[in-house]
Backbone as numpy.savetxt, mean C-alpha at the origin, in Angstrom:
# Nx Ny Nz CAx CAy CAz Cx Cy Cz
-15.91 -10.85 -12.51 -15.89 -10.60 -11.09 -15.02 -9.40 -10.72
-14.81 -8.43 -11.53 -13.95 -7.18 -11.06 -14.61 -6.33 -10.08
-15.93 -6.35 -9.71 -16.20 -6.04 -8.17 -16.20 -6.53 -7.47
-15.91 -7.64 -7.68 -15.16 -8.75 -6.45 -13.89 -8.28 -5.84
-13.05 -8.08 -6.90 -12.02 -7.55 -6.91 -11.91 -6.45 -5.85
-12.49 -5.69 -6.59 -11.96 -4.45 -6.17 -12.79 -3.97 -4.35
-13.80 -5.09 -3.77 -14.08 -4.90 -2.41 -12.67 -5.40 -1.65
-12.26 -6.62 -2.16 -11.21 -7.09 -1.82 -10.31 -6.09 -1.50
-9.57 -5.21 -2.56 -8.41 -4.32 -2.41 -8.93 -3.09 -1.47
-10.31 -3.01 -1.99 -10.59 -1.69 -0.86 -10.58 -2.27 0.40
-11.45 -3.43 0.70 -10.93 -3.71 2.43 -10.01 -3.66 2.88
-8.88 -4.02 1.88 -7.31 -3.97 2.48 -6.92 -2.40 2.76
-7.42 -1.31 1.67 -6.91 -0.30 2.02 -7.89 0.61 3.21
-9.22 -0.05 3.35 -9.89 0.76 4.89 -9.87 0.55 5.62
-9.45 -1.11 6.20 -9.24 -1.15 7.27 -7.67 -1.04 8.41
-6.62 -1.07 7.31 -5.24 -0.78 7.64 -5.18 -1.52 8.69
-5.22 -3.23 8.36 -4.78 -3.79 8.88 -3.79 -4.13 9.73
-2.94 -3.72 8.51 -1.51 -3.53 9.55 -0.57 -2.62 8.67
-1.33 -1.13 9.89 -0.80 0.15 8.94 1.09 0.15 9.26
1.68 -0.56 9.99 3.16 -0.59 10.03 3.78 -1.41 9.34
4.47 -1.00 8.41 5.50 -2.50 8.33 6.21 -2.95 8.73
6.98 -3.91 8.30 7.96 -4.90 9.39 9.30 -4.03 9.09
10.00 -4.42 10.18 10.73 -3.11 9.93 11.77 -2.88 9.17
12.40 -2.19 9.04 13.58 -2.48 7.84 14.76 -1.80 8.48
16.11 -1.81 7.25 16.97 -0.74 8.15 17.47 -0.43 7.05
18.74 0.87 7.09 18.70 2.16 5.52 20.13 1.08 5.05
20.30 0.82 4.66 21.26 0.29 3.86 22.40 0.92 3.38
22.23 2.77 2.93 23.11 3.56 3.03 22.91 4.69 3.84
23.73 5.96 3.86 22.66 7.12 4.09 21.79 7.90 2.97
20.82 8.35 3.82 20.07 8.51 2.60 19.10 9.74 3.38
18.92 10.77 2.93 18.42 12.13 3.32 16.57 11.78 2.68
15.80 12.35 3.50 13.99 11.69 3.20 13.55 13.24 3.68
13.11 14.21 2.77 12.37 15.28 3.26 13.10 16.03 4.08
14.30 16.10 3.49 15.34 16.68 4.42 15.85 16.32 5.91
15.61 15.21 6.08 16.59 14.54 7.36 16.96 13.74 7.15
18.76 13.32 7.82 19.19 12.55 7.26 19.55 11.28 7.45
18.93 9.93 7.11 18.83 8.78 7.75 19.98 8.32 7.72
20.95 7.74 8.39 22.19 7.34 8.55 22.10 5.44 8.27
23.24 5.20 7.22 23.14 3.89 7.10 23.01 2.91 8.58
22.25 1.94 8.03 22.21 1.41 9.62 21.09 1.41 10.70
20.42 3.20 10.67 19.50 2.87 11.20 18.19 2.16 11.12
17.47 1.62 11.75 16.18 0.88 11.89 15.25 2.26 11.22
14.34 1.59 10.71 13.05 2.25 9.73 11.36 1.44 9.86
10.83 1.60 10.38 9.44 1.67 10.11 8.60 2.54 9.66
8.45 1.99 8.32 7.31 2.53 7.29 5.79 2.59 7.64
5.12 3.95 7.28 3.77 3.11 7.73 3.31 3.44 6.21
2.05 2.88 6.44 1.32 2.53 4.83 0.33 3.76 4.90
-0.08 4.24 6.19 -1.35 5.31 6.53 -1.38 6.20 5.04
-0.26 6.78 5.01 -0.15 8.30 4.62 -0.35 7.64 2.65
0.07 6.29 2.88 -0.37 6.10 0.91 -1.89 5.57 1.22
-1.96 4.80 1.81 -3.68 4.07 1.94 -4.90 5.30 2.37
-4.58 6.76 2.55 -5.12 7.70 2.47 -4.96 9.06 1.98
-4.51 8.57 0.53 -3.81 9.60 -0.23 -5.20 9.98 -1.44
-5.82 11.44 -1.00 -6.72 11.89 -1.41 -6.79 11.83 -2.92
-5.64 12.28 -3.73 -5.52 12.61 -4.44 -5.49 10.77 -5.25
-5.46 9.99 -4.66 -5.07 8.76 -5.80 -6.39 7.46 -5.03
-6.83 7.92 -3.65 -8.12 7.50 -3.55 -9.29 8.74 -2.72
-10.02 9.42 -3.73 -10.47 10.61 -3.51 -11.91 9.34 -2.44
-11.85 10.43 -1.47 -12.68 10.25 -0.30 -12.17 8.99 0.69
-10.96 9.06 1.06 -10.45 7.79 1.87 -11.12 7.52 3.04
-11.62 8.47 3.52 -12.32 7.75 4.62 -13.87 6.97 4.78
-13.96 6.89 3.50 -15.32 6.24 3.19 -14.98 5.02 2.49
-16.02 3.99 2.89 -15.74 2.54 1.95 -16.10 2.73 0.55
-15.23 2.76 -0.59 -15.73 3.06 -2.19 -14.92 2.38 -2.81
-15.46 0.73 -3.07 -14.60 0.00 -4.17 -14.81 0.55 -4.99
-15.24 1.68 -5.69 -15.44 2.07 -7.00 -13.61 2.72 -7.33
-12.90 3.25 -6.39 -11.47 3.19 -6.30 -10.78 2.54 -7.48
-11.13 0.90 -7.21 -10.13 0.47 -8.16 -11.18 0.21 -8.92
-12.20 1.25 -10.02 -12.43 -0.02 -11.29 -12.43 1.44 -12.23
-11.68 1.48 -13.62 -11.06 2.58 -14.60 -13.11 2.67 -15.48
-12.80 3.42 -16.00 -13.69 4.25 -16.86 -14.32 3.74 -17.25
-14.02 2.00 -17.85 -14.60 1.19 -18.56 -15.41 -0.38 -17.25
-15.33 0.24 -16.30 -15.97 -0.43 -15.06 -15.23 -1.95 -14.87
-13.70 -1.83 -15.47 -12.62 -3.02 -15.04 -12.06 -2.95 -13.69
-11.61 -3.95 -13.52 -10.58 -3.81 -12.38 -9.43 -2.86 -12.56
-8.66 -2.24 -11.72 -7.67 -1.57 -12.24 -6.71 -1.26 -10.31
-5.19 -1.94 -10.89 -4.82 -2.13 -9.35 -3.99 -0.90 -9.20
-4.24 -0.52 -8.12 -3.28 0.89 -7.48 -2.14 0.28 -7.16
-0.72 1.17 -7.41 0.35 0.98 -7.18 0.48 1.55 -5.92
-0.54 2.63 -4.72 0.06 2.77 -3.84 -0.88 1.77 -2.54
-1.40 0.67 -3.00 -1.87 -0.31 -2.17 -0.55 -1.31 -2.30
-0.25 -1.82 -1.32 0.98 -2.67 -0.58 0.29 -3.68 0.09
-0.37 -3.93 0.00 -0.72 -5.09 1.05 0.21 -6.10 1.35
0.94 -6.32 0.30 2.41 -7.56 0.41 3.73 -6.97 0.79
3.59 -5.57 0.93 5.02 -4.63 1.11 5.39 -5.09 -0.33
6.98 -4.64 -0.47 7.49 -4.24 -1.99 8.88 -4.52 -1.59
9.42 -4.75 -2.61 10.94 -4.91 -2.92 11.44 -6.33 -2.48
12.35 -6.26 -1.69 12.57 -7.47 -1.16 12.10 -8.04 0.07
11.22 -7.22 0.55 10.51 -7.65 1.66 9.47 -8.45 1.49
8.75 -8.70 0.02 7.79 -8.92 -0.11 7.50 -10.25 0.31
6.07 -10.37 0.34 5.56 -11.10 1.27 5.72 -12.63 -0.10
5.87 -14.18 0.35 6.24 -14.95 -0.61 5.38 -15.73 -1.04
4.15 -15.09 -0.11 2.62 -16.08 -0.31 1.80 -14.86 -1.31
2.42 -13.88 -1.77 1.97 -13.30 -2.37 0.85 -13.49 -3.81
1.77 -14.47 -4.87 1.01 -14.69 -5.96 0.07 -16.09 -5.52
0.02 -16.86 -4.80 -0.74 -17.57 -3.57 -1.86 -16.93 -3.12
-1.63 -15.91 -2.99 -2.95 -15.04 -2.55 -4.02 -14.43 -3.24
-3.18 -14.35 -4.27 -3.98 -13.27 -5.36 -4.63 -14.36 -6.33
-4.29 -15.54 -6.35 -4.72 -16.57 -7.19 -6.11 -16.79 -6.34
């Protein structure tokens, strides 16, 4: 079922459900593309700019589970799909979901 799969991950990444994340705040300071975020402040991430990153899903604005399946027509999961966010934010129904 790895094209099962992989409609799954592509719906998540075309329809940008919920292209914001929840919000976070900088923990230290920390300089991003040359400005400099001051510990403390509030941060909302959006997912847009990875869930339409040409170069790691060529033609983003078109529906193409073919995205996630490698050479040998497997599943194969992108590290810049988040659907659960990352780190310690992550979502706890996560491996719940994917089962």
């Amino acid at each position: 079922m790895p094209y099962t799969d992989t409609v799954v991950h592509e719906t998540q990444c075309f329809i940008h459900l919920l292209p914001s994340n929840l919000s976070h705040e900088a923990t230290w300071d920390t300089v991003f593309r040359g400005y400099v975020i001051p510990k403390g402040t509030g941060v909302i991430p959006t997912l847009d700019s990875l869930l339409s990153d040409n170069q790691e899903f060529p033609y983003p604005e078109k529906f193409k589970p073919e995205h996630f399946l490698d050479e040998n027509k497997k599943f194969e999961y992108s590290d810049y799909l988040k659907a659960f966010s990352t780190g310690k934010q992550v979502c706890v129904g996560e491996g719940l979901a994917r089962v």
